[in-house]
C-alpha positions, 0 to 999 in steps of 0.5 A: 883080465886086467890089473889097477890101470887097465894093462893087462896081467904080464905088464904090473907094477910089483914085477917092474923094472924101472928106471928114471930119466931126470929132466930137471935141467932141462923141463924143469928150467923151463918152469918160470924164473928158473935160469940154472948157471953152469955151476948149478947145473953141475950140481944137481947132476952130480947129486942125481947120480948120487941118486942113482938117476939113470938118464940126465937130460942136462939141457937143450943144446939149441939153446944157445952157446951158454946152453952148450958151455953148461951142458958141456961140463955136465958131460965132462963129469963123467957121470955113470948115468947116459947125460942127454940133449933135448933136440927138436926134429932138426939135424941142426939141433942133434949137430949141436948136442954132438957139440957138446959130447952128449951120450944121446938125445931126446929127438922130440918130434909132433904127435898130435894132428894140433902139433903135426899141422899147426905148430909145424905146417907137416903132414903126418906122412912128412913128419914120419918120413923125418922121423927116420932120417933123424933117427938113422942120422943121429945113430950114425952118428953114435948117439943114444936116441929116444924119440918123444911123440910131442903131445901124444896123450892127444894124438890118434893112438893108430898114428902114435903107433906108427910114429913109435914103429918107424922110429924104433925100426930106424934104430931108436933105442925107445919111444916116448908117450907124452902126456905134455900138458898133462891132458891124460887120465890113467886109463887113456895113459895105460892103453896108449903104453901097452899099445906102444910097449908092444912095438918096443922100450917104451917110456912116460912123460907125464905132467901135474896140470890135473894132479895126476902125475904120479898116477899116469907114471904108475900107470904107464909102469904097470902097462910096460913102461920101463923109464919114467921121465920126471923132475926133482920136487916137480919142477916145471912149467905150468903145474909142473912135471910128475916128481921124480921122488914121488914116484920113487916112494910110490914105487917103493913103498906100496909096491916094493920096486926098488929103483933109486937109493931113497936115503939121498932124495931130501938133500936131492930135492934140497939141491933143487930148491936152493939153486932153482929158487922154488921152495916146495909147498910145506904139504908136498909129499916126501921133500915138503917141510910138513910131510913129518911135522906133527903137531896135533896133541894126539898125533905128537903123542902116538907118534911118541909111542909109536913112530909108525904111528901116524907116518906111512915110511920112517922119515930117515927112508928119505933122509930126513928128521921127524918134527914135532911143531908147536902150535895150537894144538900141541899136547903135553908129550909133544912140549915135553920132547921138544923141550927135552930136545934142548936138554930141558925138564920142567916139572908137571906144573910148569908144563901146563903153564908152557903149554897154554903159553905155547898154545896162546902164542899160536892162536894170535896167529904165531908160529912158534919156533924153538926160541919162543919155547925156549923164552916161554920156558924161561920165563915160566920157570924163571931160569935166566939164560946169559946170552953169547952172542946180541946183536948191537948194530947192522947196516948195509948197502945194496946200490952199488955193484957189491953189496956190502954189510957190516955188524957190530955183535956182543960175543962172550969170550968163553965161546971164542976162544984165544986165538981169535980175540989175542988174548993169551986166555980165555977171560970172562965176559964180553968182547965187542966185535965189529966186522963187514962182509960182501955178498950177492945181495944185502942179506947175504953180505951180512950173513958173512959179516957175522961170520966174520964178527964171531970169528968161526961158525964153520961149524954152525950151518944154514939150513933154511931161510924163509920170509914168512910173511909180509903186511901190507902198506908202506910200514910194512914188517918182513918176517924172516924165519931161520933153521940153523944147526950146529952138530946135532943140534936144530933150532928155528927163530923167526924175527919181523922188521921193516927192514929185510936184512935185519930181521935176518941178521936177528934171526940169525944171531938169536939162532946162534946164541941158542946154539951156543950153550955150555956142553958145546964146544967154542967156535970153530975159527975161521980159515978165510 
């Protein structure tokens, strides 16, 4: 008798017992022009541990001094979770993780005939006869050691078995099947696991480069493995590792296996995006900006009716929103909520009128964001809206070594406040104000300029920055979308401009005049 994979009856997934290893620091810094400072690093593993992530993998001590320095301060945060070291099957390598006051290491070590004699020049015997002095020199030493059979999804399942059983009677706490370019089906992986699981603790590593990540980790589960290797939003080399948050709502949600605190894996996977640079797809599952998007007009109003209706999990399980997008196919009820959404109503005649409007916009090619709805809004009803805040002029500087910007905005009085204009009371209209700012780049001077000029806005937050799209040639037009919030408020704009840094900075100021309305209270001051 057999279950899902293949594995046999003691071995499922709804009795299973997981825990996660997260090498986002290590395998996933790997992915191509990803290079994490010690300070971000820092950062996703307290954010991992606020997950409730098990292992870390913070980084290859071997490396290279900056490489130490980094893993060093992750295992200075005292973190629950074991922090590790990648080492290759070199003493020198495990020396340097002790460097680093590690809990353990990730001894890799070559599996498959391709590794053994062609990557290294051994013999499987040498590489067994290694393995173990490894093993015995790392556990004296006091370390936690798993051992990772390099390439074990193309390895002989005989010789990985021995590799496995030396290992763990020389002390190693687990040994790893590696699918290391992700070579394997979920068949192959469940029977190299129960093979292994047999000997000992087992663990998967799995990655996406036939798009069966997840899949071979349920796999290796439901055959015995109780900790699963992954990274943050699938981070990685080539097509990436298995998604650790992927596998955590697979688990929890078609099995009811409970593994990390699910309400933490969006601003987990934000963490990563930010400071990685990689931007998951729009369609990924649980951290991509589409995965609750509605926007069909039949899908927007069931959902209306039923939040269930057309989502497989609550949006809040992962700690996130329910969107309702505008475009061409939205419908009657969804232009309704999103307008009800900034505290409008419209009457029956007007909806019709904003909704072909809405749908117009979008099939000329347009996303259309908050602050189109918005102006469609207005001008259909003829409502006037007094702006707060209008950007009058920005120039900004990048060949130096800091990159600085200025602004020159129009901002209502009513909005900041005495203490920030010198005025002993609040007056009426308008106040000029000019400021510069210095920053990492151009745009991100200009953003603190604008800060400045507005003096306040710690209580108006960034949350997405996006370049959507860029023609073609030497006019070419950048189009900068923007998400800001302000309390409970969101609102999204998108400006195009020749020039990046103004598209931004237009985009950023259109959001903040939305914000600004009048239940609002002003501006929070600055304390720079």
């Amino acid at each position: 008798m057999t279950d899902l994979f293949g594995g046999s009856p003691e071995h499922t997934l709804s009795n299973a017992d997981v825990s996660f290893l997260d090498t986002t620091l290590r395998d996933g810094e790997q992915a191509p022009g990803v290079s994490l400072t010690p300070e971000e690093k820092v950062e996703i593993a307290e954010a991992l541990e606020r997950s409730g992530v098990s292992v870390v993998e913070a980084g290859s001590a071997c490396t290279g001094e900056g490489e130490r320095a980094a893993i060093s301060r992750v295992t200075d945060l005292g973190l629950d979770a074991t922090v590790t070291s990648f080492a290759r099957g070199l003493q020198a390598d495990i020396d340097s993780a002790l460097g680093c006051d590690v809990d353990g290491v990730n001894l890799v070590v070559p599996s498959s005939d391709r590794h053994v004699e062609r990557k290294v020049g051994s013999t499987r015997d040498e590489v067994l006869d290694s393995t173990v002095e490894l093993v015995e020199y790392a556990t004296d030493h006091g370390l936690w050691v798993e051992v990772i059979g390099e390439d074990g999804s193309r390895a002989d399942l005989d010789y990985l078995a021995a590799l496995a059983e030396v290992s763990l009677d020389a002390g190693a706490d687990r040994f790893c099947f590696a699918d290391t370019v992700g070579h394997a089906g979920p068949e192959q992986t469940a029977d190299a696991v129960e093979r292994l699981a047999a000997l000992g603790p087992v663990s998967a590593h799995t990655h996406d480069d036939l798009g069966l990540g997840v899949t071979n980790a349920l796999a290796a589960v439901e055959a015995g493995a109780d900790l699963v290797h992954a990274t943050v939003n699938g981070v990685g080399e080539r097509a990436g590792n298995v998604a650790l948050e992927e596998v955590v709502m697979a688990l929890s949600h078609v099995y009811d296996v409970e593994t990390l605190d699910t309400e933490t894996l969006y601003d987990l996977g934000s963490v990563v995006a930010r400071t990685t640079g990689m931007r998951p797809a729009p369609n990924k599952a649980v951290t991509g900006a589409n995965a609750f998007a509605h926007e069909s007009g039949i899908h927007t109003d069931g959902t209306l009716k039923d939040d269930r209706m057309y989502e497989p999990y609550q949006p809040e399980a992962v700690g996130r929103e329910r969107r309702l997008v505008l475009g061409k196919h939205a419908g009657r009820a969804g232009v309704r909520a999103a307008l009800a959404e900034h505290g409008l109503d419209v009457s029956e005649d007007e909806l019709g009128t904003v909704v072909e409007r809405v749908k117009d916009l979008a099939e000329r090619g347009r996303r259309v964001t908050d602050a189109d709805l918005l102006a469609v809004t207005e001008d259909v009803t003829g409502r006037e809206r007094e702006r707060r805040v209008e950007l009058l002029k920005v120039t900004a500087t990048a060949g130096s070594a800091t990159p600085t910007a200025s602004v020159r905005l129009d901002v209502d009085q009513s909005v900041l406040g005495p203490d920030q204009y010198g005025d002993d009371e609040v007056e009426e209209g308008t106040v000029e104000r000019v400021a510069s700012g210095t920053g990492s780049g151009p745009v991100d001077a200009a953003v603190s300029a604008v800060r400045k000029a507005v003096g306040g806005a710690t209580d108006v937050h960034l949350t997405a920055y996006h370049v959507d799209a860029i023609t073609g040639g030497t006019d070419a037009l950048v189009t900068v979308e923007v998400t800001m919030a302000r309390d409970d408020d969101e609102v999204t704009v998108a400006h195009s401009d020749a020039d990046i840094t103004r598209a931004s900075v237009e985009a950023m100021v259109d959001a903040l005049d939305r914000l600004l309305t009048d239940e609002q209270p002003r501006l929070a001051p600055t304390t720079d």
